[in-house]
Structures are given as C-alpha cells and as structure tokens.
LUMBAVEX-511765 format. One record per atom (N, C-alpha, C, CB): residue in three letters; x, y, z. Coordinates in steps of 0.001 Angstrom, whole numbers, plus 500000, padded with zeros to 6 digits. Glycine has a CB too. Layout:
AlaXYZ;...
This chain:
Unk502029509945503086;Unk502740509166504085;Unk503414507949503453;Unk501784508727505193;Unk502689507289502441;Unk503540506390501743;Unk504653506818501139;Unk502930505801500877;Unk505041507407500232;Unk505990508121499819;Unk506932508482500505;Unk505647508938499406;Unk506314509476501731;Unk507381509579502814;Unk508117508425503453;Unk506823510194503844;Unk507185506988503849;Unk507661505646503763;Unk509074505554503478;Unk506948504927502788;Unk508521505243501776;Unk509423504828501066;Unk510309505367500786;Unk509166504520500316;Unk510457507087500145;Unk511855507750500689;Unk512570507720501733;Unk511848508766500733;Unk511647507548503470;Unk513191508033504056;Unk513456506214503921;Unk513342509081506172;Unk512991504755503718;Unk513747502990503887;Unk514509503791502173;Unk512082500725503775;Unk514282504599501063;Unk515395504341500415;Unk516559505020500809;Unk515201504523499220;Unk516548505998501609;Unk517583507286502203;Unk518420506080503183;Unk516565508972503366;Unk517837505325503965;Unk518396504443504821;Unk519384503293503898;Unk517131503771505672;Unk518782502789502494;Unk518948501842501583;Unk520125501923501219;Unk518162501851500605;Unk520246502967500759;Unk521298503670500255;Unk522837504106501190;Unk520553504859499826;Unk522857503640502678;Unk523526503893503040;Unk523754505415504136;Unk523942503594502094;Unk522891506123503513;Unk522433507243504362;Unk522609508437503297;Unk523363507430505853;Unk522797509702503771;Unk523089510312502456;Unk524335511499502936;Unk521502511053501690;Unk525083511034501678;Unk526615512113502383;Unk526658513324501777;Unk528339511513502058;Unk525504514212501192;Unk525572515638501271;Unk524636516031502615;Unk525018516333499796;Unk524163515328503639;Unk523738515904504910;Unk524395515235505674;Unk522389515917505273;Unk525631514341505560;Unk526456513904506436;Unk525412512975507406;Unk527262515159507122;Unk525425512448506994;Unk523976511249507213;Unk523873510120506867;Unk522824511483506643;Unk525649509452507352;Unk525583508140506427;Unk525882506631507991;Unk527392508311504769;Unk525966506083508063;Unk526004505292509435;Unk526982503849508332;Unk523834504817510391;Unk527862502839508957;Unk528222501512508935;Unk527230500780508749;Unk528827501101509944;Unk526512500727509571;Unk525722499705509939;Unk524803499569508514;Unk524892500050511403;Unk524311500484508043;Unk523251500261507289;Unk523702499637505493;Unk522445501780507387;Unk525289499327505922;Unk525344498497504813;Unk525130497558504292;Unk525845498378504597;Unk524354497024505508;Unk523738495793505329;Unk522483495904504022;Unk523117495373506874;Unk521847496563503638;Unk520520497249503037;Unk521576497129500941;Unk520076499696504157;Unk522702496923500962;Unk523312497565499958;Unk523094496511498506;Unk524937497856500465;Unk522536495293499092;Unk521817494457497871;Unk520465495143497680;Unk521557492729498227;Unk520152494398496061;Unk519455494998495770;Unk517637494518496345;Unk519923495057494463;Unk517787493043496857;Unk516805492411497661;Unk516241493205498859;Unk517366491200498133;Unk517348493852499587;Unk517390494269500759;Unk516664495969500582;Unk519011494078501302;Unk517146496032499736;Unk516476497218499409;Unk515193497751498815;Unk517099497590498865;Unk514782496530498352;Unk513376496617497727;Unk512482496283498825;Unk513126495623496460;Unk513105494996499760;Unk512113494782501271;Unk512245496133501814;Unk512735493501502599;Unk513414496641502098;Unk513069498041502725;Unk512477498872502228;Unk513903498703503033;Unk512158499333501354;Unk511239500386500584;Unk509769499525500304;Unk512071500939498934;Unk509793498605500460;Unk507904497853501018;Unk507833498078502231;Unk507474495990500957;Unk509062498169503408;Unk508235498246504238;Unk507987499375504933;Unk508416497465504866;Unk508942500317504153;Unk508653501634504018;Unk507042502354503947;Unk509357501879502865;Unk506985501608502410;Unk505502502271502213;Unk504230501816503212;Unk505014501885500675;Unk504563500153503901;Unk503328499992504862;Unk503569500696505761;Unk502974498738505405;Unk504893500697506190;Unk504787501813507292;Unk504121502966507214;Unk505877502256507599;Unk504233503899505784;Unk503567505241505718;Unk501766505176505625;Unk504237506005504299;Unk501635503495504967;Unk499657503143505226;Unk499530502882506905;Unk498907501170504192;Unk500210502467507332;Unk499718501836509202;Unk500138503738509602;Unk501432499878510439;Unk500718504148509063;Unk500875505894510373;Unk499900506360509793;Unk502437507325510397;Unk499844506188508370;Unk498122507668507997;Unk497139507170508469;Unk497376508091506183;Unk496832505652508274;Unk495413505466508548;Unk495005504487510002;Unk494830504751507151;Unk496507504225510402;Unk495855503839512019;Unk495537502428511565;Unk494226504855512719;Unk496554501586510708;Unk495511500212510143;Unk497225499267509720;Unk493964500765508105;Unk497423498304510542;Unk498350497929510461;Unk498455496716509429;Unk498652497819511605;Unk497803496339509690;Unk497132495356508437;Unk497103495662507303;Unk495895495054508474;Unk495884496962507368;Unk496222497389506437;Unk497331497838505360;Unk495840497779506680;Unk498299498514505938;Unk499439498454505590;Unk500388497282504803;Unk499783498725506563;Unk500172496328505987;Unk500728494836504999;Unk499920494585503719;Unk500513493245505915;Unk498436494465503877;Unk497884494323502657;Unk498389495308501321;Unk496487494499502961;Unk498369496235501651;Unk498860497718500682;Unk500313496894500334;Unk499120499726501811;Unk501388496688500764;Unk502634496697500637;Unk502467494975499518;Unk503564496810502419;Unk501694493859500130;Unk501532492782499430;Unk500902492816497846;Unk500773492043500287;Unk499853493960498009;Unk499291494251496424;Unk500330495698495460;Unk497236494909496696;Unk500492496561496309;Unk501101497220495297;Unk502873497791495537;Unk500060498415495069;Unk503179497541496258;Unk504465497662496871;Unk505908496313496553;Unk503955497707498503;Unk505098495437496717;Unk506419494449496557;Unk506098494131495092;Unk506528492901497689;Unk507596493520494643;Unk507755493347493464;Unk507922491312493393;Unk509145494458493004;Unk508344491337494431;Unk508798489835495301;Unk507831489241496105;Unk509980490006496364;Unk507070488900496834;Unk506745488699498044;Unk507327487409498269;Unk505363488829498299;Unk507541486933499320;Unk507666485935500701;Unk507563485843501601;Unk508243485566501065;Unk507416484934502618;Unk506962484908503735;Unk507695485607504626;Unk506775483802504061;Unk509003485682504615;Unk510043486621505197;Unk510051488270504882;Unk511360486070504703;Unk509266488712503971;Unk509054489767503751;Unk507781490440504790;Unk508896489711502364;Unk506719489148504459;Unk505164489359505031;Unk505568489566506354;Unk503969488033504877;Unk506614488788507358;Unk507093489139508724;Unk507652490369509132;Unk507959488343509050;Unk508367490928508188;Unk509191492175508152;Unk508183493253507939;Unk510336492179506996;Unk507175493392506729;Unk506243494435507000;Unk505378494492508318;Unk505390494418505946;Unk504804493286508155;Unk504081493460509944;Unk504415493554511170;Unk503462492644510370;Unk505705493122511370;Unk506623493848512632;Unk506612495594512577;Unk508457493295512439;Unk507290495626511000;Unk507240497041510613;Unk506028498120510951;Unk507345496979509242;Unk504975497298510470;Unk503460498038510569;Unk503252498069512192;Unk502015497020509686;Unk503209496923512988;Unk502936496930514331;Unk503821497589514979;Unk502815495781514853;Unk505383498256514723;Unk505576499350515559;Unk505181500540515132;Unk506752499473515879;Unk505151500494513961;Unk504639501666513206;Unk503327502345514053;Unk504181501136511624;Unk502497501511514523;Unk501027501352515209;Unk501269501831516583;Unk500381499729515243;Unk502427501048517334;Unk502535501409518200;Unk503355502774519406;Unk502587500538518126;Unk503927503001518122;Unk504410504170518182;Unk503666505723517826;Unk505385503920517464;Unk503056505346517327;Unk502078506391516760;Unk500827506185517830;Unk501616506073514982;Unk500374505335518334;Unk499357505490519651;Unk500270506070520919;Unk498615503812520140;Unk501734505676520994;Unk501927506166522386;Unk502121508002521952;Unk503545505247523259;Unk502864508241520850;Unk502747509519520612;Unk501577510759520982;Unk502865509387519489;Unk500027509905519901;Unk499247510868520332;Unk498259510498521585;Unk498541511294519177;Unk498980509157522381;Unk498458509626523790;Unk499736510499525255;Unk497787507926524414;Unk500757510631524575;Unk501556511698524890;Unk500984513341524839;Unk502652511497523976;Unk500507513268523433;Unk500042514711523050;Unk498530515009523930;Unk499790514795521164;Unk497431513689523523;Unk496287513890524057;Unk496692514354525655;Unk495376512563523853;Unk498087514107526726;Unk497767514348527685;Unk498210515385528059;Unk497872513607528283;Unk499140516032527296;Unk499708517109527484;Unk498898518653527099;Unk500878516846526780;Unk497404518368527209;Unk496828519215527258;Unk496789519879525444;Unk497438519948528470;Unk496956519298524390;Unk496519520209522997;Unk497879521136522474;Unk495062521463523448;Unk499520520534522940;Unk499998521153522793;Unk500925520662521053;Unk500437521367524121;Unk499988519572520697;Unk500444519291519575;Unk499841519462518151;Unk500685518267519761;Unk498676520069518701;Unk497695520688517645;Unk496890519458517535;Unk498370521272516110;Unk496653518798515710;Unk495547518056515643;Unk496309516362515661;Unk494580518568514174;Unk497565516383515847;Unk497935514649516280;Unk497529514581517342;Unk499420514031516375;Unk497012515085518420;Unk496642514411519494;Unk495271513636519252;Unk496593515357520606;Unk494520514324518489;Unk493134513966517875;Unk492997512783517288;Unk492722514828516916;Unk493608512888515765;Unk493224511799515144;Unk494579511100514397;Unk492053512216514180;Unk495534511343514735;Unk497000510608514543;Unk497460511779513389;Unk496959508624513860;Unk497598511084512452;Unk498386511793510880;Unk497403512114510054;Unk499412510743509881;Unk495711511878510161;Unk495020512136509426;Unk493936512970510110;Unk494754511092508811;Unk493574513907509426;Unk492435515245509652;Unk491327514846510803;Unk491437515603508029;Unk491016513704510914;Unk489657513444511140;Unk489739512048512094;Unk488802513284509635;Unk488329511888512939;Unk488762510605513796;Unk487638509735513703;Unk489112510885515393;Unk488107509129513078;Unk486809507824512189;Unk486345507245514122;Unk488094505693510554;Unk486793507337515259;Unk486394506353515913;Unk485063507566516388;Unk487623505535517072;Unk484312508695516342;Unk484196509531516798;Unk482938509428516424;Unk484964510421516639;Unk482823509269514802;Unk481303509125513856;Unk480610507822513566;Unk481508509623512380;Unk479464507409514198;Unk479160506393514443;Unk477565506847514133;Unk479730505852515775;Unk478104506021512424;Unk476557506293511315;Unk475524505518511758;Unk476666505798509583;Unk474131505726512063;Unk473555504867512089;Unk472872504530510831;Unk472963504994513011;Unk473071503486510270;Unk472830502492508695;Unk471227502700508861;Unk473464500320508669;Unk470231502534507802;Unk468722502229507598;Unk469035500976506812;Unk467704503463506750;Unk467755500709506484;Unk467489499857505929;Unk468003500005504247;Unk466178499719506290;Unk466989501078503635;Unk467438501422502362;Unk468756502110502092;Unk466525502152501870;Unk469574502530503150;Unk471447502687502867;Unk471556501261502520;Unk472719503186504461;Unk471460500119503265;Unk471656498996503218;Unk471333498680501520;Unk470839498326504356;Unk470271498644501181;Unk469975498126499792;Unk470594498672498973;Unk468784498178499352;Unk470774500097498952;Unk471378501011497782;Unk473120500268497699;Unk471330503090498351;Unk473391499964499243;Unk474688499824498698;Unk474825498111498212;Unk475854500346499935;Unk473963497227498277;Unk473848495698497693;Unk473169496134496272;Unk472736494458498763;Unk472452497100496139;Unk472375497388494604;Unk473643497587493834;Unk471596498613494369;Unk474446498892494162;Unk475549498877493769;Unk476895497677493720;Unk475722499794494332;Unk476841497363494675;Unk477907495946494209;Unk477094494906493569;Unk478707495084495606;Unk475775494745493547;Unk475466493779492316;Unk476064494281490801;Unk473754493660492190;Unk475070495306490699;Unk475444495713489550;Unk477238496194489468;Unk474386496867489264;Unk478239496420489970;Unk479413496397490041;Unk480156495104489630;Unk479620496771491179;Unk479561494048490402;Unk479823492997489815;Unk479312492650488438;Unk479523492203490593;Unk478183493061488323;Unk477935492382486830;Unk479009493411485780;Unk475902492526486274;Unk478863494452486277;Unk479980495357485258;Unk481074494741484985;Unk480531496676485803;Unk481646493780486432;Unk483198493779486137;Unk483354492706485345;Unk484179493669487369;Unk482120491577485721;Unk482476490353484682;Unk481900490917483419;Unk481747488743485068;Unk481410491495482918;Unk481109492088481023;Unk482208492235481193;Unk480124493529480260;Unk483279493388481638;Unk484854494185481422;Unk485336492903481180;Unk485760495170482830;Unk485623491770482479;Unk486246490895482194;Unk485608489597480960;Unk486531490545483497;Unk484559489210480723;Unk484512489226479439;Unk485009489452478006;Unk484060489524479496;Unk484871490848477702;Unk484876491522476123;Unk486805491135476428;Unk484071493890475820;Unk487179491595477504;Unk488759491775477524;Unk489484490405476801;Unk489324491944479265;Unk488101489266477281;Unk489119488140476965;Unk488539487752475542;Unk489148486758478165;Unk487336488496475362;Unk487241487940474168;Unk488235489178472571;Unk485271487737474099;Unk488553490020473599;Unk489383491219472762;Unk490516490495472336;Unk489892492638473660;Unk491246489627473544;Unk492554489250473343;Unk492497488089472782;Unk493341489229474430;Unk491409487151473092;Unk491369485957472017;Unk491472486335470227;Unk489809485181472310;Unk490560486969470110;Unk490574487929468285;Unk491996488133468188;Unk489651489875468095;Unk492643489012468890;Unk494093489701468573;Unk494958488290468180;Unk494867490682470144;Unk494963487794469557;Unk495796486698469335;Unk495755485562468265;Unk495754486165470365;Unk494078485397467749;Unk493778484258466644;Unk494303485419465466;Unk491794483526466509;Unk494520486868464919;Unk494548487441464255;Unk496184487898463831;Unk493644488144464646;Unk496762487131465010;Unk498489487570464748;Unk498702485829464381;Unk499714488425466605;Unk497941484839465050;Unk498503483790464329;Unk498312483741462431;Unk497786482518465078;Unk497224483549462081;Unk497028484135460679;Unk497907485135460258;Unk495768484693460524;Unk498206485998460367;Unk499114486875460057;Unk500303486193460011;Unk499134487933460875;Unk500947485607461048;Unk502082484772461374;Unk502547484108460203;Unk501780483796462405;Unk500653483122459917;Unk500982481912458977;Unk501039482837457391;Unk499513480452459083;Unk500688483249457268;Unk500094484271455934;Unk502015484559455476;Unk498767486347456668;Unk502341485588456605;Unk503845486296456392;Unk505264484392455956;Unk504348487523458761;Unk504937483580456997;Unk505429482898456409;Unk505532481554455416;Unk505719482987456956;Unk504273481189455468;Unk503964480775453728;Unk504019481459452641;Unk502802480420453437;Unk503861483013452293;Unk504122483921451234;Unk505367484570450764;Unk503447484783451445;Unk506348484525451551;Unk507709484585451690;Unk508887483865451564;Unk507791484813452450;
C-alpha cells in the first residue's frame, strides 16, 4: 500500500500520464521539485493510514522514512492526507459491512487480512516479564552496538589523521 501511495502522488506529480491519456491542467501545480517530493510523502502515509487503519501512524512512517525535508507545512499536509485517507476507508467498509458481504474481506478488516479490533489477548503475568526481559536486554544490546560503533569510528578516524600527517610530512 505504500508503494501504491507513492506511485499513483508520483503519476499525479508528474502531471498525469499521456500514454493513458491521463493528464489534467491543474496538476501543474506538483511540477517543482518540492512539490513533488511532499506529494510522494504523502503518498506513502496515505498507503500506511489505508493498510493499517492508523493515521498517525502514517504521519510518523512518512516523518522517519519518507521525507527527505520535513516542515511543519509538510507535517499538516500528511495528516490531512492520512485523516481522509482514514476517513474514507471507514465510510467504505461500513458501506460494504452493510451491504450484506458483497465486497468480500474489505468489509471485515479494511485493506488488511485480519481485524486486530476482534482479538483481545488476555496478558499473564509472566507474558508481561518475558517481554521487560527482552527490552532490557535489547537495550543493553543496543548501547554495546552503539558503543563499539563509536569506538570503531573514533580508531578509523585517529588512523586517517596519522596517515594524513605521515603522507604529508614524507612527501
């Protein structure tokens, strides 16, 4: 769904496309290259808020791996984006839910297989611990990673200055 996103805001980006005779005026507005990168972010939140029903989500997705830019004028444009995105996709599959099953499984659970509101785990105690075991130790993993990394790049970097000085005092 992301992908799909972001292809059809670049199909739009672009002006439309003139081997399907699919091109409109209007959308020349999109023809910088600013305009076009906001549209293809908000492309892709759009394709996270339709798969997973999470509009937010979506903005978050588009803020970490989608924009190349961010600003506050962008952050407005995805979440308008995401919140019709949301809302269009609830009136849909309560269209389908009423029309009796004639849309197969979007009436169910939107764009994705399954309907998270449906399964309602009940947690124990020891689920609980296993999973505070695991993010302890996750965390301690990530600071060693982040550790050795910096002590990797400190070496490199003290090891190209020497080199540096070596190549040009001997020369």
């Amino acid at each position: 769904m992301v992908h799909t996103g972001a292809c059809i805001a670049n199909l739009l980006g672009q002006g439309g496309s003139r081997k399907y005779r699919l091109t409109w005026k209007w959308l020349r507005y999109f023809k910088n290259d600013r305009d076009r990168r906001d549209l293809i972010t908000c492309g892709a939140a759009a394709g996270v808020a339709a798969a997973f029903r999470a509009p937010v989500g979506g903005v978050l997705f588009a803020l970490e791996e989608a924009a190349s830019w961010w600003r506050s004028a962008l952050l407005w444009r995805t979440f308008f984006t995401t919140a019709a995105v949301a809302v269009v996709l609830r009136s849909l599959m309560q269209f389908c839910h009423q029309g009796g099953g004639r849309c197969g499984l979007f009436g169910e659970g939107g764009l994705i297989m399954f309907d998270v509101n449906s399964a309602k785990p009940a947690y124990t105690t020891p689920d609980l611990l296993a999973v505070i075991f695991l993010g302890v130790i996750g965390g301690f993993m990530g600071s060693l990673y982040n550790y050795l990394v910096d002590k990797v790049l400190r070496t490199y970097g003290a090891i190209n200055e020497y080199v540096l000085i070596y190549i040009f005092y001997n020369y």
